[in-house]
Each structure stands twice: as structure tokens, then as C-alpha cells.
C-alpha positions, 0 to 999 in steps of 0.5 A: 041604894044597894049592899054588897056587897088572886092575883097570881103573877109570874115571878115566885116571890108574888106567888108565894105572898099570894099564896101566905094571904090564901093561908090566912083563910085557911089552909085548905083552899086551893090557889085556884079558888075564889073563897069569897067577897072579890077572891083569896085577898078580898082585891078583885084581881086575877092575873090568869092566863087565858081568860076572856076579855069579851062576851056577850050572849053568843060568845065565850058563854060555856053555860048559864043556869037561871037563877030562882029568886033575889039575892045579890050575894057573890058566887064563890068557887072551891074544888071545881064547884061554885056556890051561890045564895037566893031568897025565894018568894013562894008566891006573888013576886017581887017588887020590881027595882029601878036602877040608879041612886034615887029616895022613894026605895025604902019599905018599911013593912015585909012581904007577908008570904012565905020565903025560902033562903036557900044556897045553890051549888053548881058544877063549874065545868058544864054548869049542872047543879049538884044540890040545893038546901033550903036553911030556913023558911018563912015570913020575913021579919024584917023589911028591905030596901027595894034594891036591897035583898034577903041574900045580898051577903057572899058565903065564904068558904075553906075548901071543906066547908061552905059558911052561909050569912043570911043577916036576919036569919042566921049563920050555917056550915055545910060542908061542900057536898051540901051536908048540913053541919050546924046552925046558929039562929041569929035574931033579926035587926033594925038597920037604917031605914030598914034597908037590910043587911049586907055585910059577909063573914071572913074566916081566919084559921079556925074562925068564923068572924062576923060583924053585925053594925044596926040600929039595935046593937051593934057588934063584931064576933068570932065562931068556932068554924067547927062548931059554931060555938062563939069565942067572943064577941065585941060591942061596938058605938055604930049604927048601921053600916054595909062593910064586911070585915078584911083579915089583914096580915101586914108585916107587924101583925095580923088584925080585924079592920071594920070600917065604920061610920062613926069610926073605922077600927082595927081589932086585934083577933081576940076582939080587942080594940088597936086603933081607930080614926075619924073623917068617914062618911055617914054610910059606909059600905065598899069593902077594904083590903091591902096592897103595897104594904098599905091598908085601903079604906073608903066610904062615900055616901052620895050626900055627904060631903065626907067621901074619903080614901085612907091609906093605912101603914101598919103599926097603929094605935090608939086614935090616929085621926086627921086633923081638919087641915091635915091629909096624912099623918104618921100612919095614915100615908094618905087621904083623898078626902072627896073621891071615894064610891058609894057602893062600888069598891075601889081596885088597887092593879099595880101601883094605881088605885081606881075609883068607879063612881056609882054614876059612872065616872072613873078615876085613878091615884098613885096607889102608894103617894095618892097623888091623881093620875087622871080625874074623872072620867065619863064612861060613855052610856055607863049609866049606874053601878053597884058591882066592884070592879075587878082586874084581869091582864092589863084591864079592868071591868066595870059592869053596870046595873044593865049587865053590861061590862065596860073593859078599861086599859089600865094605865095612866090614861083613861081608855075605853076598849070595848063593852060586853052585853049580857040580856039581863031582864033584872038589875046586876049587882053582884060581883064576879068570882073568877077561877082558872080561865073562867069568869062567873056572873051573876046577873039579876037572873042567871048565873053565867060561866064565860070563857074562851071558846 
């Protein structure tokens, strides 16, 4: 149990929508970086030449920085530098987390020591840290899962400044030279089990969007980016889920999808309610995202017998839910009611959809018919995953709990080409960002750099 939580092709016309979905978060990022949860289009992809596709401990490493502390937050890359979040304990330490999916995680009560909930900023190129802010410190009010962390949501920034989530905690700007611009002091929340929050901001245009589903209150609300003052805010009937929120600018109009247990529903960007539809599973976590002119969507807790995959077409509104029998309708083009991860989002590459299963079978859809184009498939000794696959020249990558990456030709059938392994002493939960011909990863206790070399 855990929460986590740019493809640039050759020919001009990808290049030009790669760069209008940049635009949506803002004007200035550069198609270079990697603003936040699984880059620029929330997709995980990154078609670049010369990026590795093999590493270990002694190849195509330029550097590794230990990283102090837990968080299971993603790296993120702007203007040459990369950022990343940590809770550190200031005494004793942490308690160690098995891998895998198993009950006994919960803790109900939180460490009664002082915490520090930092952000670290690195050069990208040799690895240096430039700077580090502690933006709050104390003793945790709240408990967390054990595989869960203090600083499991990904910041996400705009090329001039770096918005920092710390779920129980707060909300901060800096700007990317790590100076302190505002703070919002948020109160901390019941969520289901006390396992913790997860879900990472988005930014759309001068706004800072948030979503906040728990046991308490839930809801979706907007920041002035500049400010931190709050332009709205929208109740919402969930209990608590781990999605973060995806901007989708389709071709009718730009909207605020947040995938739900209870429901998943689309907001318009002053908070107003377009759509919403049944049939998720009970926890929802993976994160959604867009391609081919639809709307990817997917829940799969481990116990239910709910794990859909919806295929959304724009233009809904008001309940557009299947009904029992039913795998598609008007504007849901499909529905594969039993296949959707866990904790692992799905990756749409070219025109198919693969599923990484948190135990460590792999499938793959016809991303815009839904039709299976090979079933599961064991990776051999893949054992658990938490990480989202991502996509790079022909292959995904799927990185396990172990810190090891199994490299996947993508394709109508399944092959397996080859595993990296990196020496992580600590669980592996977070997912790479990737820039230029440079991939950064983050394993339980470093922070690596791979290139070729």
C-alpha cells in the first residue's frame, strides 16, 4: 500500500500539440523539462534521442546523491535544475517497510519526534545541491501507512517557481532559486486507515489547483499561483482517495477531471460540476491523462471486484454512467471492467494502453477500441510494484519495489529485453522525470542521474 504517487516526435504537427499541453501549464516551461507527476502531459513518455536504455551501478550513472529521509514524491526538472521533497526524522529512525501488498501496514499513532519537511534542489548536469529550505518542522499530527510517507506528493512547477504539497502541512511557493515566496498552513486530516495523503497539485494558467479527498471534508480548490490567495473552492461526497487531479484540454474545452471512489467527475475551472460517472473501484489512486482524443481513467483496489479502465470522449455532461450490462455508451468509447492496477498508473504509447499490475503481470489494449491485444503476462522475478511505467524509443520500463527496471518492447507482443539493477537498500516507489537525454531516479535512498556515457 502505497500513494503516489513529453513525448516529442519528429514530425511538426506532434510537436506543436506537445508544446499547446506545456502551455496549459504555463507559459513558462520550457519543452525541455519535466514540470511535474510523469512530465508536461501527465503521460510518462519521452521519445528523446539518446537516452539509455540500460544501467546499473556502473554504467551510464553520471552521478548519485544520497538522499536524507523518506519521501516517495517524484523529481522534477526546470531550467537545468531538479527538485525533490523529504520528511526527515531528527531522531531514532524509520520504521522499516516490507515490500508488496499485505494488511498489518497501518499506524495508527505518529512518531512523537520532531520532523523536518524539506525540498532539495540539485544541479542537473554534475549533481551538486544548490540549496535546501526546511518549510516546516515539527511533530506529526498525523500517522501514516508504513509504506506511505510525509512527502509522497510531487511539486510541480512553471519554469519560475517551484509549489510545494506537504498534504498535512501545507502549501508553498519558492521560487526556483529557493527563495521563500508564500505559504498557505492547511490543517491536517483523517484519511482511510490513517494511511496518509498523496495526491500532488496541477497548475493551469495563474492557478494552483489542489484536490484534498479524506475522512473529514473533502474538496477541490484553486490558488492564485502568485499569491496563494484561494479563488474557490468545491465541496466534494468522497471519502479519501490518492488520484492527483489532470488539466485536460480536449477539443471542446479545458476541464478539471478527479477521479473518485464514489464517482469520478470533471469540474469546469471555476469549480463547477460538468460530469460524473459510476462503476470505480473503492480506492482509487493511479493518475489519469489523455491520448488519442480520449480521457484514460482507472481505479483497481486489490479487493474489489471493481478495477475498470474508462475511455472518456469529450463533450459530457451531467451522469454519463454505465449501466450493469453496458461497456460503453455515448461518451464513454470504452470500458474494461476487471483490468485496471492498483497503485501503478496505466501508459498509453502509440495506439496501445499497457497495464502494470502491482504483482507484477503486464497487459496491453488497443488504446482507442479497447479491444486486449495480449493478456497477462508474468514479468519473470518481478515481484512488486508501486512505480508507473514509463515510455521512451520503442520500450517501457517498469521498476519494481527492488530498484530494479524491467525494459519491455512495446508492441503487440510481449518481450522481455533485458533488467537494470540498482543497489537500493530502501523500497523504490517514485517515478522517474526525464529530460534531455537524461533519466532521474529516485530510489528509497538516492537520488541517480543515468545517462550515456
Amino acid at each position: 500500500m502505497i500513494f503516489n504517487r513529453s513525448f516529442i516526435a519528429g514530425c511538426c504537427t506532434v510537436g506543436i500539440l506537445f508544446l499547446l499541453q506545456i502551455a496549459s501549464v504555463s507559459h513558462c516551461v520550457s519543452a525541455d523539462d519535466w514540470p511535474q507527476f510523469r512530465g508536461a502531459e501527465a503521460r510518462g513518455i519521452a521519445d528523446l534521442p539518446g537516452l539509455p536504455d540500460r544501467w546499473s551501478e556502473t554504467e551510464n550513472i553520471l552521478w548519485k546523491n544520497p538522499i536524507a529521509g523518506r519521501g516517495w514524491s517524484s523529481p522534477i526538472v526546470a531550467d537545468n535544475k531538479v527538485f525533490v521533497t523529504t520528511v526527515v526524522r531528527q531522531s531514532g529512525s524509520d520504521e522499516k517497510a516490507k515490500p508488496g501488498l499485505y494488511f498489518g501496514g497501518n499506524r495508527n499513532k505518529p512518531a512523537q519526534v520532531e520532523h523536518h519537511w524539506n525540498i532539495i534542489c540539485f544541479n542537473l548536469n554534475d549533481g551538486k545541491q544548490l540549496w535546501q529550505r526546511t518549510l516546516h518542522r515539527g511533530i506529526p499530527k498525523t500517522s501514516r501507512h508504513i509504506k506511505n510517507s510525509y512527502a509522497s506528493e510531487t511539486p510541480v512547477t512553471d519554469g519560475k517557481h517551484v509549489y510545494v504539497l506537504f498534504g498535512d502541512v501545507g502549501l508553498y511557493c519558492l521560487t526556483t532559486g529557493g527563495k521563500p515566496v508564500w505559504s498557505k498552513p492547511l490543517p491536517p486530516c483523517k484519511t482511510r486507515f490513517d494511511w496518509g495523503t498523496a495526491a500532488s497539485p496541477i497548475l493551469h494558467n495563474d492557478r494552483l489547483i489542489m484536490v484534498s479527498d479524506n475522512e473529514d471534508s473533502s474538496y477541490l480548490a484553486a490558488f492564485n499561483k502568485q499569491t496563494g490567495k484561494q479563488i474557490w473552492k468545491t465541496s466534494r461526497d468522497e471519502k479519501s482517495n490518492w488520484a492527483t487531479p489532470f488539466i485536460w484540454k480536449n477539443k471542446l474545452r479545458t476541464e478539471i477531471v478527479v477521479p473518485g471512489s464514489g464517482k469520478t467527475r470533471s469540474y469546469d475551472l471555476d469549480g463547477k460540476l460538468l460530469y460524473e460517472f459510476t462503476g470505480c473501484s473503492s480506492i482509487t489512486i493511479a493518475n489519469p491523462y489523455a491520448a488519442h482524443g480520449l480521457l484514460f481513467v482507472t481505479s483497481g483496489y486489490v479487493l474489489d471486484s471493481k478495477k475498470p479502465i474508462f475511455a472518456i470522449r469529450p463533450g459530457a455532461s451531467g451522469d454519463i454512467s454505465l449501466q450493469a450490462d453496458e461497456t460503453s455508451n455515448k461518451f464513454i468509447a470504452w470500458c474494461q471492467k476487471k483490468a485496471a492496477p492498483y497503485n501503478p498508473s496505466t501508459i498509453v504509447y502509440r495506439n496501445q494502453l499497457y497495464v502494470l499490475q502491482d504483482r507484477g503481470f503486464f497487459t496491453s489494449f488497443n488504446a482507442t477500441t479497447g479491444e486486449p491485444l495480449y493478456g497477462k503476462q508474468r514479468i519473470p522475478n518481478g515481484k512488486s510494484f508501486t512505480t508507473s511505467p514509463w515510455a521512451s524509443n520503442g520500450k517501457i520500463f517498469c521498476m519494481n519495489e527492488f530498484g530494479e527496471t524491467f525494459v519491455i518492447k512495446a508492441g503487440r507482443q510481449f518481450e522481455l529485453l533485458h533488467t537494470n539493477k540498482l543497489d537500493s537498500k530502501e523500497l523504490c516507489m517514485a517515478t522517474p522525470a526525464i529530460v534531455g537525454n537524461k533519466i532521474i531516479l529516485r530510489t528509497g535512498d538516492n537520488l541517480y542521474c543515468i545517462t550515456k556515457k
